[in-house]
Structure formats: C-alpha cells, structure tokens
C-alpha positions in Angstrom: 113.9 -40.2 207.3 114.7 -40.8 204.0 114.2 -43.9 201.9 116.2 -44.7 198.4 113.4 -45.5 195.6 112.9 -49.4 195.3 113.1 -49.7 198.9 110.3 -50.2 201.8 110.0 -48.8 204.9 106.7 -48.8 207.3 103.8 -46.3 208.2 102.8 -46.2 211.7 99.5 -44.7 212.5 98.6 -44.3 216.0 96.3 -43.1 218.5 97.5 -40.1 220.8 96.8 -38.3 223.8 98.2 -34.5 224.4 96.9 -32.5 227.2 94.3 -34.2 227.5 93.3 -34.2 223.5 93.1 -37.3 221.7 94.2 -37.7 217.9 95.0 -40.5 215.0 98.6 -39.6 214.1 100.2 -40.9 210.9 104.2 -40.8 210.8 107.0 -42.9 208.2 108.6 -45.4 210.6 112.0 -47.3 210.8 111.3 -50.6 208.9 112.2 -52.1 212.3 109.3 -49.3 213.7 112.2 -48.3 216.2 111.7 -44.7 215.1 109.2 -42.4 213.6 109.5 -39.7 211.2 109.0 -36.5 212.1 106.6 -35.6 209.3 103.4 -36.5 210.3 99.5 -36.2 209.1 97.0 -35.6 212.2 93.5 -36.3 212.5 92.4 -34.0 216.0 88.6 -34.2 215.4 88.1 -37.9 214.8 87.3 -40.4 217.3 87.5 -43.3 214.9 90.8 -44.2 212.7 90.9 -42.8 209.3 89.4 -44.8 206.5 92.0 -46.4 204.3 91.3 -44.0 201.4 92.3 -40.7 204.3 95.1 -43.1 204.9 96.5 -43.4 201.3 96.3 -39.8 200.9 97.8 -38.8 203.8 100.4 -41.1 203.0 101.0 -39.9 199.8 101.0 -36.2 200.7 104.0 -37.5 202.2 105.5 -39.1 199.3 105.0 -42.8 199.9 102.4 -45.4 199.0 101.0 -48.6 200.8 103.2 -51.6 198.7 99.9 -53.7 199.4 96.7 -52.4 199.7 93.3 -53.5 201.2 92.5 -53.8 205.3 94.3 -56.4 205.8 97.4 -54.8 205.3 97.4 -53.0 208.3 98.9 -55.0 211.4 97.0 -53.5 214.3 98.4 -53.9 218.2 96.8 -51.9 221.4 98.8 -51.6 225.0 98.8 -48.8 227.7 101.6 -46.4 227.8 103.8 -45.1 230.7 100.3 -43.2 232.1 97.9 -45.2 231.8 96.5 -44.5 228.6 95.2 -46.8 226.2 97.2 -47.3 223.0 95.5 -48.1 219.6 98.2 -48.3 216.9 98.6 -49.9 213.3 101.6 -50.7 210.7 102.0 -51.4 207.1 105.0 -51.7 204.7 105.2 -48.2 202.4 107.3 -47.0 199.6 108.1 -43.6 198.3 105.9 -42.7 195.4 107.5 -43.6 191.5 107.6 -40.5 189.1 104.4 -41.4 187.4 102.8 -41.2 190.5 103.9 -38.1 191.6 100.4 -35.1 192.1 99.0 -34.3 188.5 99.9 -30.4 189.8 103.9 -31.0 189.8 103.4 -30.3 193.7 106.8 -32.2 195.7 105.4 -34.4 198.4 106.5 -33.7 201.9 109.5 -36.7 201.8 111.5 -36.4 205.6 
C-alpha cells in the first residue's frame, strides 16, 4: 500500500488471536479501513496495547506518522469475530514520514 507524500491514510492496530496466541498487531489501512497493509509491527508478549510512544515508533519504522497526536486520537471499537473471539481494535489518520523526519542513520523505513 503506498501513499503519495501530502496525503493520509489510517493505522489500524488490533488485537489478534493465532493458534491460540494472542497479539497487538499494527498494520497501514485503506483510509476507508477496507484493507490492511501487509507490513505490520507485532507485539506477541503483551497483554495490554502498546503505549502511544511503542505506537509512534512502530509507526514510523514503517514510514508514516500519526497527523494528530495525543490518546484521543485513536478511535477505539471492540466486537467478536467469526469464532467467537473478542475483538479489541483502534484507528487513527497517518502520513508517510517528510524528509526531515526520516532516521538520523539514513536507514529507509519499511513503506508497503
């Protein structure tokens, strides 16, 4: 998924059950949050969400930044899936990184 500079797009972090394993899963979504990007930033070990600063910095490992900060940026919505399983999920407008924000080390973000 890739998103032209000056434009927005969301971030969709979830909670995720696989074989029986929970984990908070970051991934870029559609700005309509019909689709998720493949790249994604995992947190297996944690039972709560990540903190907003894990958040930002997953976020811009992948090349994008909130375009408004703080908690109350983050539209959060729970439901059960086709199992059964609880669903615990959030959303917030993004937008890929400017130049001047780009790592200190000249490292490319992960942009899909």
């Amino acid at each position: 998924m890739t998103v032209a500079d000056g434009q927005t797009t969301h971030a969709a972090l979830g909670w995720r059950v696989e074989g029986g394993i929970g984990e908070w899963v970051l991934h870029l979504a559609r700005p309509d949050l019909s689709g998720l990007s493949l790249l994604s930033v995992a947190w297996p070990d944690q039972s709560g969400p990540p903190s907003l600063m894990q958040r930002y910095d997953a976020l811009a490992s992948l090349g994008y930044a909130v375009v408004r900060g703080g908690p109350e940026a983050w539209t959060w919505t729970e439901g059960v899936d086709e199992q059964g399983n609880v669903m615990l999920a959030a959303y917030t407008e993004v937008r890929p990184l400017g130049v001047e924000e780009l790592p200190a080390d000249g490292a490319e973000p992960a942009r899909g």
